[in-house]
SEMIDO-371555 format. One line per 5 residues: their letters; for each residue x, y negated, z negated of N, C-alpha, C. Coordinates in steps of 0.2 Angstrom, whole numbers, padded with zeros to 4 digits, m for minus. Layout:
! SEMIDO-371555
a) X/Y/Z/X/Y/Z/X/Y/Z  ... .
END
This chain:
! SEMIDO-371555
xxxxx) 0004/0006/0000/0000/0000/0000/0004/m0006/0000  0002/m0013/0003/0005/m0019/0004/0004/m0023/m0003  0008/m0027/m0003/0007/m0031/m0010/m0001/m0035/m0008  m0002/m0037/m0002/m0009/m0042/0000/m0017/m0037/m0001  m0015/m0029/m0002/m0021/m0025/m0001/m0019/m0024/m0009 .
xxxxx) m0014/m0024/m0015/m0015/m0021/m0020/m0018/m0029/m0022  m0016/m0035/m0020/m0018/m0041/m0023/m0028/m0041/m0022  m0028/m0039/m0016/m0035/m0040/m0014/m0040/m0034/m0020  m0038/m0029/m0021/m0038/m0025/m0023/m0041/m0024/m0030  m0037/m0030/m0035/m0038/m0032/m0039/m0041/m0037/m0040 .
xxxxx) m0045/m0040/m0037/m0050/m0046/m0035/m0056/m0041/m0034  m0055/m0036/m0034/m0064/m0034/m0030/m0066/m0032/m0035  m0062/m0031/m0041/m0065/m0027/m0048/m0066/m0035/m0053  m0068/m0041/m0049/m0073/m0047/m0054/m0078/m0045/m0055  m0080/m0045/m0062/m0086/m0043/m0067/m0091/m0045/m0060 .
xxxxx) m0090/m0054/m0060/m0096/m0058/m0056/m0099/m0054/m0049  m0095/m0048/m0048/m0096/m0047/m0040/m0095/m0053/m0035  m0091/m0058/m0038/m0088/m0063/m0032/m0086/m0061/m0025  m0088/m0062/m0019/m0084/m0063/m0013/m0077/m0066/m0014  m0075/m0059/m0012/m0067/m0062/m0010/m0065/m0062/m0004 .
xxxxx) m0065/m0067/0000/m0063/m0068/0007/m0054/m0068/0009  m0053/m0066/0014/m0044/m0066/0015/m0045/m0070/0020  m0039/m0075/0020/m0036/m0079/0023/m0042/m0084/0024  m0048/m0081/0028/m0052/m0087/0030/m0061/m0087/0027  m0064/m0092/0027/m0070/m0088/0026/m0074/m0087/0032 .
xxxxx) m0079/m0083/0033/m0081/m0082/0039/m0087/m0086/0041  m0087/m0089/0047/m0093/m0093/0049/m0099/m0087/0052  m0105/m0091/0050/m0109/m0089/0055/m0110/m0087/0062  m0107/m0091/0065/m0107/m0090/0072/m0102/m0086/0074  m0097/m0083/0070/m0093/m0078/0070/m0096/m0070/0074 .
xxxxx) m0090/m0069/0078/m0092/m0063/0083/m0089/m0058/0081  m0089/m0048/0081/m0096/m0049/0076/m0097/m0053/0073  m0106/m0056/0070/m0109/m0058/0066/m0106/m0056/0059  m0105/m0062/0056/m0104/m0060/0048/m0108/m0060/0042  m0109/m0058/0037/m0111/m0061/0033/m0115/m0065/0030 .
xxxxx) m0119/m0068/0028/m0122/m0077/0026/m0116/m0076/0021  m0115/m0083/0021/m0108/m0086/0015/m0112/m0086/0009  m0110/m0082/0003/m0113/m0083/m0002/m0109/m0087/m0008  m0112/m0088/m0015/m0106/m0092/m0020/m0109/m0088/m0024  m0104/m0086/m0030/m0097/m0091/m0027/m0095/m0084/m0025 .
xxxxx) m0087/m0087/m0021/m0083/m0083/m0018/m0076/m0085/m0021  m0069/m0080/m0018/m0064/m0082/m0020/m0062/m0081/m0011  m0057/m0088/m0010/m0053/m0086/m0005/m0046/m0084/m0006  m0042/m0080/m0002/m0038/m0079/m0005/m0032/m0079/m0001  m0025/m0083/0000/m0021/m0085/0007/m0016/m0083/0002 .
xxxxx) m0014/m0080/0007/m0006/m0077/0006/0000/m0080/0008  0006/m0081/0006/0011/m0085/0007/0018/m0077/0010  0021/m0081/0015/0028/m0076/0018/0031/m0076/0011  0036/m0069/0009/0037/m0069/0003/0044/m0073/0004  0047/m0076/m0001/0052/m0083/m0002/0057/m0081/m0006 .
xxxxx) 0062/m0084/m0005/0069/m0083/m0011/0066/m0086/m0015  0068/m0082/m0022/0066/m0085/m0029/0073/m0084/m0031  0076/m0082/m0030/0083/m0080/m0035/0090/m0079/m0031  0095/m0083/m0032/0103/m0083/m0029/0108/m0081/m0032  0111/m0076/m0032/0118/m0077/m0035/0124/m0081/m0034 .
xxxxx) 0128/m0083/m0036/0134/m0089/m0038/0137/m0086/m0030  0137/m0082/m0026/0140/m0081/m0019/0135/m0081/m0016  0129/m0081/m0017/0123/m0083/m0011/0117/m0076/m0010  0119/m0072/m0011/0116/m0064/m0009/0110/m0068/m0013  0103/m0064/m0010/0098/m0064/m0012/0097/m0059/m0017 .
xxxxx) 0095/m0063/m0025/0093/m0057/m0030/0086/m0056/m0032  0080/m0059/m0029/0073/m0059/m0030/0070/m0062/m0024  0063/m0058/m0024/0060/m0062/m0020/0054/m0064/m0021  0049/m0068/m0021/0042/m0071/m0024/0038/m0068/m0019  0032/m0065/m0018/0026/m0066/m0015/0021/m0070/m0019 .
xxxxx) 0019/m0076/m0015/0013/m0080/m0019/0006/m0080/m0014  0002/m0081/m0018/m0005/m0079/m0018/m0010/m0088/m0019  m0015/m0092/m0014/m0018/m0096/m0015/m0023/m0094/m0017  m0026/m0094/m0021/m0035/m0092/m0023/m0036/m0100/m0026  m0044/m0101/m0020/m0049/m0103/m0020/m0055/m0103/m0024 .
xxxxx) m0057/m0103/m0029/m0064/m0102/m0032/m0069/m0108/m0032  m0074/m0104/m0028/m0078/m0110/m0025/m0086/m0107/m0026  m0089/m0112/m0030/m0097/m0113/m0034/m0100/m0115/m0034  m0106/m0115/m0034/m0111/m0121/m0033/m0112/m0125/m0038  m0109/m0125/m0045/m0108/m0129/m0051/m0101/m0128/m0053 .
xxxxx) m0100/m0134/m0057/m0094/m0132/m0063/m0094/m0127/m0066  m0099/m0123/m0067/m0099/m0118/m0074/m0097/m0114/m0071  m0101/m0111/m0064/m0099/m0105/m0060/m0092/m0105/m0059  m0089/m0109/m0056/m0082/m0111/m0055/m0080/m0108/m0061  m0081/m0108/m0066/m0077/m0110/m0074/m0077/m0100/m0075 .
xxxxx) m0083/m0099/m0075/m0081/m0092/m0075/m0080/m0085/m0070  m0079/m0088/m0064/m0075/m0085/m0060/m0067/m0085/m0061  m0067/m0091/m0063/m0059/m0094/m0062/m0056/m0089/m0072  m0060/m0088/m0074/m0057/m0085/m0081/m0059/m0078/m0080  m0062/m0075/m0079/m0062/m0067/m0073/m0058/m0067/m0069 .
xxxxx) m0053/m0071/m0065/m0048/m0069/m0060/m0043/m0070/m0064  m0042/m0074/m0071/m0036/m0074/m0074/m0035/m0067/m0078  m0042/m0065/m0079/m0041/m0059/m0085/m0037/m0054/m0080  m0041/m0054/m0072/m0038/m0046/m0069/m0033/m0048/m0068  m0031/m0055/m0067/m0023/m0055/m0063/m0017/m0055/m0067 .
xxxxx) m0020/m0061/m0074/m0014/m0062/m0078/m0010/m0054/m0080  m0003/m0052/m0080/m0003/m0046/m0082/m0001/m0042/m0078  m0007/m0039/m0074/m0008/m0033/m0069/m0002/m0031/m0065  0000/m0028/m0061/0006/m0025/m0060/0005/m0023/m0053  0009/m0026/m0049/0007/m0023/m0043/0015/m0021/m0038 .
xxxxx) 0016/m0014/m0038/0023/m0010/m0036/0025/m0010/m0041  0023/m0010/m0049/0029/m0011/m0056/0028/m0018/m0056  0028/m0022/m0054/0031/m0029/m0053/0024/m0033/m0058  0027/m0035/m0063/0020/m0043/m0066/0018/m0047/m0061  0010/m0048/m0060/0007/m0053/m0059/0006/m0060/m0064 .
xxxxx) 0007/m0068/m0060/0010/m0071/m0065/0007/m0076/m0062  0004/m0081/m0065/0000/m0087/m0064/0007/m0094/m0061  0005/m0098/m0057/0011/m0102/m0056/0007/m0107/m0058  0009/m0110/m0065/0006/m0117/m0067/0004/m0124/m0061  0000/m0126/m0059/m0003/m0129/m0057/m0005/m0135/m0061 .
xxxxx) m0010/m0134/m0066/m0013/m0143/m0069/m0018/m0143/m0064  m0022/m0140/m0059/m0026/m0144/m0055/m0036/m0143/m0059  m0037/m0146/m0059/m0045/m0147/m0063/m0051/m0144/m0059  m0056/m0142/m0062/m0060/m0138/m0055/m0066/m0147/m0053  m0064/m0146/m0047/m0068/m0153/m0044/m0073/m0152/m0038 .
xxxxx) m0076/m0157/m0039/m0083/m0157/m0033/m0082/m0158/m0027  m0084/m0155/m0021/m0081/m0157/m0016/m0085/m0165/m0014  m0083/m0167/m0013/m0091/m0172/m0009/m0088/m0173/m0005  m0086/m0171/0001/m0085/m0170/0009/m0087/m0166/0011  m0091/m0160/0008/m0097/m0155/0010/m0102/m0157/0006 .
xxxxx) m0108/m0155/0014/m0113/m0154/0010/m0116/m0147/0012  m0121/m0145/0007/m0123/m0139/0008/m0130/m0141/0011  m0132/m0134/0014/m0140/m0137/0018/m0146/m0139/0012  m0143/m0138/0006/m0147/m0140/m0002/m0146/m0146/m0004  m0142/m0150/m0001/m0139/m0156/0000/m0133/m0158/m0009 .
xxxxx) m0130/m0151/m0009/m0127/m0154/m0015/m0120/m0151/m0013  m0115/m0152/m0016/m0106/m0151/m0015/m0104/m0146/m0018  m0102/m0142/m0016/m0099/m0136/m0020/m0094/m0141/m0024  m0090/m0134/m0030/m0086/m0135/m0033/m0080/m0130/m0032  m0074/m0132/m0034/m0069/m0129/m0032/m0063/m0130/m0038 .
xxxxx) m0061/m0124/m0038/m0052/m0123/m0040/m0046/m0121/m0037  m0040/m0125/m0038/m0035/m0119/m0034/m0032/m0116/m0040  m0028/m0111/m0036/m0025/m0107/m0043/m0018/m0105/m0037  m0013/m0103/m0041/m0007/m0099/m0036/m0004/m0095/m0043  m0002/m0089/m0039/m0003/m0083/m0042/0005/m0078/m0037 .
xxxx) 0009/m0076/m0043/0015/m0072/m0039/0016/m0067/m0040  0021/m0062/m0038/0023/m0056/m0040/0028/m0054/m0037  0036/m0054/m0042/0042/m0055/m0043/0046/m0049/m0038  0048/m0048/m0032/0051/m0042/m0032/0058/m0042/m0029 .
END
C-alpha cells in the first residue's frame, strides 16, 4: 500500500461518516456523473514527498510526505467536529511504522463568503497539514 491510500484510509474510519474527497472535489457536471456534494466533507491534497533532514555532507537522511485536509461545513460547529475526529484518527496513527503528525498551522475555522450555496449561505472551512516522517 502507498502512504496516500494508507492516509485516505484512515479518514474513511470518521465517526461523522464525512466525505473524503482526494485531490479534487467532484462537480456535477462531471463525466461519469458523480455524486451530489454533500457536507461536510474532507478534502484531501497530497504533497511530492520533500527533504526534511541533511547530514553535515549533504546525503539525504529523511523524507516528509505531507497531507492538506480541508474540512468543509455548513456551520462552525460542524467544522469543529469534523476537524477534532480527523485529529483523533490522525494524531498518532502510523502509517509504514512511521508517526502521523500534525504540522502546526494557527489557521482558525472561517466562513467562506466568496461561495454561495444554492441555500444562500457560505460554508465553513479549516485547513490542517498533516506528515509522516520516512
Amino acid at each position: 500500500m502507498s502512504n496516500q491510500s494508507d492516509f485516505l484510509g484512515l479518514l474513511a474510519t470518521l465517526p461523522s461518516g464525512a466525505a473524503v474527497y482526494p485531490e479534487r472535489v467532484p462537480n456535477e457536471g462531471d463525466q461519469p456523473p458523480k455524486p451530489v456534494l454533500r457536507f461536510p466533507y474532507v478534502l484531501v491534497r497530497g504533497f511530492t514527498p520533500r527533504v526534511s533532514e541533511r547530514s553535515l555532507n549533504r546525503t539525504v537522511h529523511a523524507e516528509a510526505t505531507r497531507w492538506r485536509l480541508t474540512v468543509v461545513g455548513l456551520s462552525h460547529a460542524s467544522v469543529s467536529i469534523v476537524d477534532a475526529q480527523v485529529r483523533k484518527v490522525l494524531e498518532g496513527a502510523r502509517i509504514n511504522l512511521q508517526r502521523v503528525e500534525e504540522v502546526p498551522t494557527g489557521v482558525p475555522i472561517d466562513e467562506d463568503l466568496d461561495v454561495k450555496l444554492a441555500s444562500g449561505q457560505s460554508p465553513f472551512f479549516v485547513v490542517t497539514e498533516w506528515q509522516v516522517m520516512h
